[in-house]
KEZA-487258 format. One line per field, with one value per residue (C-alpha): residue number from 1; residue in one letter; x, y, z. Coordinates in steps of 0.2 Angstrom, whole numbers, plus 5000, padded with zeros to 4 digits. Layout:
<recs>
pos <- [NUM ...]
code <- [a ...]
xx <- [X ...]
yy <- [Y ...]
zz <- [Z ...]
</recs>
This chain:
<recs>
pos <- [1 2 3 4 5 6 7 8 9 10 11 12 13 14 15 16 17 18 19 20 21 22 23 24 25 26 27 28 29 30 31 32 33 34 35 36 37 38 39 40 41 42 43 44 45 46 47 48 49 50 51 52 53 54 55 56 57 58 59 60 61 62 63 64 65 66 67 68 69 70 71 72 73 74 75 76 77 78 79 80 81 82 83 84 85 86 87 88 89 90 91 92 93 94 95 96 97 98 99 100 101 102 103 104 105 106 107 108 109 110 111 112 113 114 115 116 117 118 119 120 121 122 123 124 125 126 127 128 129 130 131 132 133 134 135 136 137 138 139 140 141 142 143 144 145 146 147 148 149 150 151 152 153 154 155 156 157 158 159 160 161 162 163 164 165 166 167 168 169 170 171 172 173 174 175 176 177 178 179 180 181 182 183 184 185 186 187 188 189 190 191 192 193 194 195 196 197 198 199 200 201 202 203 204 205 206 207 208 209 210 211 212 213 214 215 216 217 218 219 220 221 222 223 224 225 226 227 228 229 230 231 232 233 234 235 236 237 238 239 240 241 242 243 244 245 246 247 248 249 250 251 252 253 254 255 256 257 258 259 260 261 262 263 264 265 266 267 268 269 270 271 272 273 274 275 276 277 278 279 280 281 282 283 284 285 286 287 288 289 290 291 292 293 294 295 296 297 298 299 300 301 302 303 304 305 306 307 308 309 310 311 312 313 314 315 316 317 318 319 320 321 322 323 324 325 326 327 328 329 330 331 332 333 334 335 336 337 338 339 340 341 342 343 344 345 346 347 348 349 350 351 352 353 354 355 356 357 358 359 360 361 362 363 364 365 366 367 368 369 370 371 372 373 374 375 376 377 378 379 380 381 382 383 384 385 386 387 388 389 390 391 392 393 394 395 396 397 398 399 400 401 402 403 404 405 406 407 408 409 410 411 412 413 414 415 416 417 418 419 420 421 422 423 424 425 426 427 428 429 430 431 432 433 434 435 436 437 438 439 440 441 442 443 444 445 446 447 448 449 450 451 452 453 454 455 456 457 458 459 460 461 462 463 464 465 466 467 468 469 470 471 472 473 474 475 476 477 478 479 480 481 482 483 484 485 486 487 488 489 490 491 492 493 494 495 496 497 498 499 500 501 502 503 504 505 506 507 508 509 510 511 512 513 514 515 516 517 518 519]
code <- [x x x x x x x x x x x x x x x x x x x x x x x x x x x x x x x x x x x x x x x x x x x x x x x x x x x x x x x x x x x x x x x x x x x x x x x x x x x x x x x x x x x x x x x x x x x x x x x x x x x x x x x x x x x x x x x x x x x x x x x x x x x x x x x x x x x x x x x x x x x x x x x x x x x x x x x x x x x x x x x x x x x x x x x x x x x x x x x x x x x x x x x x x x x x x x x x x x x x x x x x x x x x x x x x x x x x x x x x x x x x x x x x x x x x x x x x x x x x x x x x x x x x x x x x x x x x x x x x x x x x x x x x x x x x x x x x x x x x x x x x x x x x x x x x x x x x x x x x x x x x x x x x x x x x x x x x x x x x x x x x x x x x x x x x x x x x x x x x x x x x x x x x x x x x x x x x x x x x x x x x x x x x x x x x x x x x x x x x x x x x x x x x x x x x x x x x x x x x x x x x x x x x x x x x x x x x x x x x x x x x x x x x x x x x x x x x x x x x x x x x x x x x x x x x x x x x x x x x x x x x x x x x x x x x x x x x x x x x x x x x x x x x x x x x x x x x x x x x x x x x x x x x x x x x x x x x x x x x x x x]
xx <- [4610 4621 4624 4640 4638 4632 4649 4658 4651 4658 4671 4677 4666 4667 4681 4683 4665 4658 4651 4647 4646 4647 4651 4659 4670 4669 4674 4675 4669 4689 4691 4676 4677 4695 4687 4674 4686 4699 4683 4677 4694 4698 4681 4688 4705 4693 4687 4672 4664 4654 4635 4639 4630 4636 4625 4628 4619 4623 4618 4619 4635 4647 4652 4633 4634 4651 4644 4630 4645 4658 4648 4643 4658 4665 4651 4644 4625 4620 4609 4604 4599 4584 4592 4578 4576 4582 4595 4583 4577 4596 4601 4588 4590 4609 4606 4591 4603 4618 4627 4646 4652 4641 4648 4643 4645 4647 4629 4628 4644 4634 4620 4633 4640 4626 4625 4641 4638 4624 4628 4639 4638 4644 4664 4668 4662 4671 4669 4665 4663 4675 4682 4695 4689 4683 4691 4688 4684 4693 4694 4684 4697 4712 4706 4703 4719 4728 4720 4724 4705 4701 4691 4671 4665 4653 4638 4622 4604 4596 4610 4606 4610 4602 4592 4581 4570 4553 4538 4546 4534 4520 4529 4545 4553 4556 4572 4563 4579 4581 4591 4604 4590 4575 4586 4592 4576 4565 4578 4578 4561 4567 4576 4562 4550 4563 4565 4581 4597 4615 4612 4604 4611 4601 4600 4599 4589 4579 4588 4599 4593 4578 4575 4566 4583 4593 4582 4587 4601 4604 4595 4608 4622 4612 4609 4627 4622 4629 4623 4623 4621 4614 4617 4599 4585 4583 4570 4583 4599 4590 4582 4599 4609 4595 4602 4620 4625 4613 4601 4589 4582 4575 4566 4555 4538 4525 4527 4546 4543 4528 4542 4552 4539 4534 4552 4555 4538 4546 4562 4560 4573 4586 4572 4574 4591 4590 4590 4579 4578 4589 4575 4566 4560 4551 4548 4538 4527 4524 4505 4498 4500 4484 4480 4484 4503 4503 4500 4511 4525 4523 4524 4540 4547 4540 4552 4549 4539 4531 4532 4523 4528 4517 4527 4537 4551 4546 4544 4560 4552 4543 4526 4518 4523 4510 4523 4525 4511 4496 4502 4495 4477 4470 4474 4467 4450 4449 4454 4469 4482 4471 4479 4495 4499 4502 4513 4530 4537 4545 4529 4509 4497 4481 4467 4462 4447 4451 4454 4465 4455 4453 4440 4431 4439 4435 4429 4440 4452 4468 4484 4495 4510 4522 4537 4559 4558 4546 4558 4566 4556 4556 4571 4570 4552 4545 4527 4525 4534 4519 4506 4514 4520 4508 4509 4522 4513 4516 4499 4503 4490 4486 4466 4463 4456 4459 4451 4446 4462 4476 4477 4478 4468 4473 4463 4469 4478 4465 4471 4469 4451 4437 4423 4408 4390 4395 4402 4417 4426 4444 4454 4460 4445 4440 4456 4453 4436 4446 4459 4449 4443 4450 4454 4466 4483 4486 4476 4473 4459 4458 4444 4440 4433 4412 4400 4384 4395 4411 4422 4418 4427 4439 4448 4465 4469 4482 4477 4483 4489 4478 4463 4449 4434 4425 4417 4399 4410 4422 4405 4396 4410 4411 4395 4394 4406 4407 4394 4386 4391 4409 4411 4419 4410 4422 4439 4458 4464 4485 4498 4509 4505 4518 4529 4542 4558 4552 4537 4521 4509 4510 4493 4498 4503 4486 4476 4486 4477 4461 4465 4477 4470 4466 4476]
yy <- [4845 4834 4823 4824 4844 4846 4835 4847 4862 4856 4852 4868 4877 4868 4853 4854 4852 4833 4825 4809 4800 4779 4767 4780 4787 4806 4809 4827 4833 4834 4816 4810 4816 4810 4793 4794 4799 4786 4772 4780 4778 4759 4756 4763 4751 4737 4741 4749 4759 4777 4771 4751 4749 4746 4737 4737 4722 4728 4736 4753 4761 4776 4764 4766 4784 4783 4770 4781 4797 4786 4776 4794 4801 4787 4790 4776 4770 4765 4749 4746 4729 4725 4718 4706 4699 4679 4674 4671 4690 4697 4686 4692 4713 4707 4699 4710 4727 4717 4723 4723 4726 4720 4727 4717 4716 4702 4698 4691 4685 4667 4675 4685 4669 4661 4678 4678 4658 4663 4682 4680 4699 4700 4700 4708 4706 4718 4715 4729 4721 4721 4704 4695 4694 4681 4670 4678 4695 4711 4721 4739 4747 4743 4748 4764 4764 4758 4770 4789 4802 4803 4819 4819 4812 4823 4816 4825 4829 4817 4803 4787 4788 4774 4758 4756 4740 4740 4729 4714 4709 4706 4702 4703 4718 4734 4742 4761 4772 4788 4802 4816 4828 4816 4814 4830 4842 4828 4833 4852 4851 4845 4862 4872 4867 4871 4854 4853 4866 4868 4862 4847 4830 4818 4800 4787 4772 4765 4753 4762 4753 4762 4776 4788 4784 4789 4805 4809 4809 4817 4833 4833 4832 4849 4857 4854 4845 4829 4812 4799 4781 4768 4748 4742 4750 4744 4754 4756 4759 4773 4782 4779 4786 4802 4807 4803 4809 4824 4822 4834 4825 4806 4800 4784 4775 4775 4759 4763 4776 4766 4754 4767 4774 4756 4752 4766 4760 4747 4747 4767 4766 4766 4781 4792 4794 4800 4819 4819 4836 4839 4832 4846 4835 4820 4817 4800 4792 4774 4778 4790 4792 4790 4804 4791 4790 4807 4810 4800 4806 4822 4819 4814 4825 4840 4851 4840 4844 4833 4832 4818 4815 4805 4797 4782 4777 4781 4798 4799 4799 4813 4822 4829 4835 4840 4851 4855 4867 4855 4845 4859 4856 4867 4858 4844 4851 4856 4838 4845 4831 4816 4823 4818 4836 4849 4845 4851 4867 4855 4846 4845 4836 4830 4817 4809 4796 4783 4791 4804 4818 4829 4826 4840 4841 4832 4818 4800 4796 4792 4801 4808 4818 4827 4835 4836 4819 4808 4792 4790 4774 4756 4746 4734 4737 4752 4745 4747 4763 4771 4761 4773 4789 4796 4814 4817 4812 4800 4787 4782 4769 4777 4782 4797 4816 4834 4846 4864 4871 4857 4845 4827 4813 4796 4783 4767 4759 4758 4738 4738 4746 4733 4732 4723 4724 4734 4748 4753 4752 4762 4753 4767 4773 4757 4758 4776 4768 4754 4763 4772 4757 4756 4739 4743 4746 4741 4735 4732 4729 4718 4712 4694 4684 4682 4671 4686 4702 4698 4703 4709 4720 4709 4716 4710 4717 4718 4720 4733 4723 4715 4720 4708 4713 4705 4708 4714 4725 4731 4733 4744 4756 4756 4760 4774 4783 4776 4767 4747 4741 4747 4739 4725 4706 4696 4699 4690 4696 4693 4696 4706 4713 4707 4724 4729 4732 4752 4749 4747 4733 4720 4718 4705 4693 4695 4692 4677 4664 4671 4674 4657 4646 4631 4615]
zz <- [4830 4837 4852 4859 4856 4877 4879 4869 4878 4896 4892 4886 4899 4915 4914 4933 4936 4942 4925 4934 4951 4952 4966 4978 4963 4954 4937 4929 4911 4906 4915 4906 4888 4886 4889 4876 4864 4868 4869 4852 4846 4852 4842 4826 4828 4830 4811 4815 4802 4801 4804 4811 4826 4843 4857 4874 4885 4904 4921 4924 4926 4923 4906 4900 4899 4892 4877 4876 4870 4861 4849 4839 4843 4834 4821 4823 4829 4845 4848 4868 4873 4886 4899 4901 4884 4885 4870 4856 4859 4860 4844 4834 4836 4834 4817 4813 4812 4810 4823 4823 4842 4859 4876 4892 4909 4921 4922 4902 4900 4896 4884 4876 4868 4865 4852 4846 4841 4832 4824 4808 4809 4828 4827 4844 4861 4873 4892 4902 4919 4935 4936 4925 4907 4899 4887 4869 4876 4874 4891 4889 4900 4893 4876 4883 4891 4877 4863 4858 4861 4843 4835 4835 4820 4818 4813 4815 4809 4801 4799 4811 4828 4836 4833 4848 4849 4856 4854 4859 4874 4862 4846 4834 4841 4829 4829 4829 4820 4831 4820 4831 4828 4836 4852 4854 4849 4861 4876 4875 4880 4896 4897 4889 4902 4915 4923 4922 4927 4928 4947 4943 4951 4941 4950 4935 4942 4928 4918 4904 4889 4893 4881 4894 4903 4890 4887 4903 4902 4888 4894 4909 4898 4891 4905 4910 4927 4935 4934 4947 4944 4954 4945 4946 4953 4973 4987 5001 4989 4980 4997 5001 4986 4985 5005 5003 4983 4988 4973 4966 4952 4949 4934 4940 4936 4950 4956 4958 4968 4980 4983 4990 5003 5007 5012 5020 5030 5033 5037 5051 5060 5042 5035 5050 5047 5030 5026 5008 5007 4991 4983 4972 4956 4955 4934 4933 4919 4912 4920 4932 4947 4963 4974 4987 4980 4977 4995 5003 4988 4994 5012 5010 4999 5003 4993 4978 4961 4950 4932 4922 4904 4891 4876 4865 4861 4843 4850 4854 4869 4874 4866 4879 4898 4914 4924 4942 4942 4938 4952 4964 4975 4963 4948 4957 4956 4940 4936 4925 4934 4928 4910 4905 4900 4885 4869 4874 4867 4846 4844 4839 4844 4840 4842 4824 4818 4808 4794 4801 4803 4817 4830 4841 4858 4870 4860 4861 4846 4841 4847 4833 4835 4823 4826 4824 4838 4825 4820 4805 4805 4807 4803 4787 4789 4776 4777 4797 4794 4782 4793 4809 4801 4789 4780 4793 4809 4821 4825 4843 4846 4861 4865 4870 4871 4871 4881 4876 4885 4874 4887 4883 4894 4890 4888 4884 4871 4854 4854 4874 4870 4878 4865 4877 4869 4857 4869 4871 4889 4892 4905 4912 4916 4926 4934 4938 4948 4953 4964 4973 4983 5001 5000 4982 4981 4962 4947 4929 4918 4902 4890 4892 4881 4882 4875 4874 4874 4864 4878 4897 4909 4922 4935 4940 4958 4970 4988 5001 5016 5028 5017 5011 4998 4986 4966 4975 4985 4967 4958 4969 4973 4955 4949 4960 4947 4930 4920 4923 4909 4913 4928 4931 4928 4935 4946 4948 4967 4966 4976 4962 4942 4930 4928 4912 4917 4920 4930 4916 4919 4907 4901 4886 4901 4911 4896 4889 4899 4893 4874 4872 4857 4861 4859]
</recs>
């Protein structure tokens, strides 16, 4: 297996056909794979070597899915950069995988010299934004311009294609090492599960660093589809670009796609006007989504499925799928959509004790995967690497259960796991509680720390508008479907939970004021 075989295959196949749509312009597969091979080839001239890596630090764009094709055509490794890591993060993936080549755009053009200043390793930054380029910079496009397409280099299997850093939000990030094989076998599933087709228009939103991103868009390049890019994820621009680029496919986390119907709440007279009926898949994940959501999702795209998909960036990223028809009234009632799915068609699954054993279904363990999309491993770090992969599977970290029919119910992460009294409380479960409340539009549960119990449950809640309650009124609604002790003791009512750059509540910032050591 190799990446830039899907590239290969349109362009022999279907060089006429759209490859990609950005800002109002369409580029064919011919079009777009003479541009990897020529960007591939202006890499080469700047002296890089088979296996250096390559990071780009940018926005979305039509260059992004170029980067993603030319860096292993050039055989070379891919390294993306979180767009919202501050220098000192940047700096250090940079130096950890010594990084030869960082590609930016316009928005860090300033942090992108604070890392070449402090990356001995670093020895070209190439600017791939619109304005005039910077002082020390080499311009992307007239390096594409200015070099011959070069042949595919051809690397594949189990040599290195990317170095993708993860972890950073709660401490030194890990580059996790992605082979062709994990990246390409995790994307066929896409296709295997039928989600994707040749007649797929695949609206790219979440930011490109992003390795669920770049999942997808790998299986589009498989399915032989056409992608369409919008810079940054924004509500009215992606309603927008779903009615106007005729788009039949968006990847987003639940909160994404809330902010979508509440603008389009808010703003009726611009949502009357737009025809979303080209709309047939929704695939979401980050976290569940409510039956409330759910609802309203459905009223608005009524042609549209759902697919949730469960996984990690060391997964490469997907282990598990719920498809379209567990998103069904029925599958409501048999509780099957409060799952997070089956293992997809190239992986097993299973829950394990701390010892790694099995445990009976239904009963609350570890998550463990194995499978062609398991990591190579950490980079520079072989003991976190046995710690995660051991006799071949992957130890997620995540909490959870299986029932009698192979689906998997999250639970919580096992270091998220509140231990109050000796019991242990799932998060998720609270939050499950939580949402049903008519006063709740978001939340999050965390362990606090307590004097008697050694944590208690607290809630962190985000009001619907115009709404008003209080803890009594949380308590009771919550005793009335989970345990006491579960519930929560003490409540935090904010106007917005702290979000990653897909969508995911960041639980490490809630519970910082709680845990931080004293001075």
């Amino acid at each position: 297996m190799y990446m830039t075989q899907s590239l290969h295959r349109s362009m022999q196949q279907r060089p006429d056909k759209i490859a990609l749509r950005f800002n109002g312009q369409s580029t064919t597969y011919a079009e777009f794979g003479d541009r990897v091979a020529r960007l591939a080839a202006a890499l080469r001239k700047l002296g890089v070597a088979e296996g250096e890596r390559v990071a780009m630090f940018s926005l979305n764009s039509a260059r992004y899915i170029e980067y993603y094709m030319a860096v292993p055509w050039a055989g070379a490794v891919l390294n993306p950069v979180n767009i919202r890591w501050s220098a000192p993060e940047v700096i250090y993936s940079v130096n950890d995988c010594s990084t030869a080549v960082l590609i930016v755009d316009d928005p860090f053009v300033d942090i992108a010299r604070k890392v070449a200043a402090a990356c001995p390793s670093l020895r070209r930054i190439i600017y791939a934004g619109d304005g005039e380029t910077p002082e020390g910079m080499l311009n992307y496009e007239a390096l594409v311009a200015d070099s011959e397409p070069m042949e595919d280099a051809y690397r594949h299997g189990d040599d290195l294609a990317g170095i993708f850093y993860t972890g950073g939000t709660t401490g030194v990030p890990k580059g996790v090492m992605l082979s062709h094989t994990n990246l390409v076998s995790s994307s066929c599933n896409q296709l295997m599960a039928g989600t994707l087709d040749e007649g797929t228009t695949m609206l790219h939103v979440m930011p490109m660093f992003h390795l669920a991103c770049f999942a997808s868009i790998n299986g589009v390049f498989l399915s032989a589809g056409t992608h369409a890019v919008l810079r940054a994820f924004e509500p009215g621009a992606m309603m927008a670009a779903i009615a106007e680029t005729s788009i039949t496919h968006v990847l987003l986390a639940p909160t994404m796609i809330q902010m979508g119907l509440d603008w389009m709440g808010s703003n009726p007279g611009r949502a009357a006007h737009l025809d979303l009926t080209s709309l047939r898949s929704i695939r979401y994940g980050a976290s569940p989504m409510t039956p409330t959501l759910m609802a309203r999702t459905r009223a608005t795209f009524p042609h549209a499925t759902f697919t949730q998909g469960y996984g990690m960036t060391e997964l490469a990223p997907v282990a598990t799928l719920l498809g379209a028809e567990y998103h069904t009234d029925e599958a409501v009632a048999t509780g099957k959509i409060h799952s997070v799915g089956r293992p997809v068609h190239t992986t097993e699954v299973k829950i394990v004790d701390e010892m790694g054993n099995e445990v009976p279904r239904g009963c609350v363990g570890e998550i463990a995967v194995r499978g062609p999309n398991v990591m190579l491993g950490y980079w520079n770090k072989p003991e976190a690497t046995a710690e995660a992969i051991r006799n071949g599977w992957m130890h997620t970290g995540d909490g959870g259960y299986m029932d009698e029919d192979g689906f998997v119910f999250l639970m919580d992460r096992i270091k998220d796991m509140i231990v109050s009294g000796g019991e242990n409380v799932y998060s998720a479960e609270v939050e499950k509680a939580l949402v049903n409340h008519p006063a709740v539009a978001q939340c999050a549960v965390i362990g606090v720390p307590h004097e008697k119990w050694g944590e208690a449950v607290h809630a962190v809640i985000v009001l619907k508008p115009g709404a008003t309650t209080t803890l009594e009124s949380v308590r009771s609604h919550c005793r009335e479907q989970i345990a006491g002790y579960k519930c929560p003791v003490s409540v935090d009512f904010r106007e917005a939970l702290p979000l990653s750059s897909i969508g995911k509540v960041l639980k490490n910032e809630l519970r910082k004021p709680y845990w931080a050591q004293p001075a």
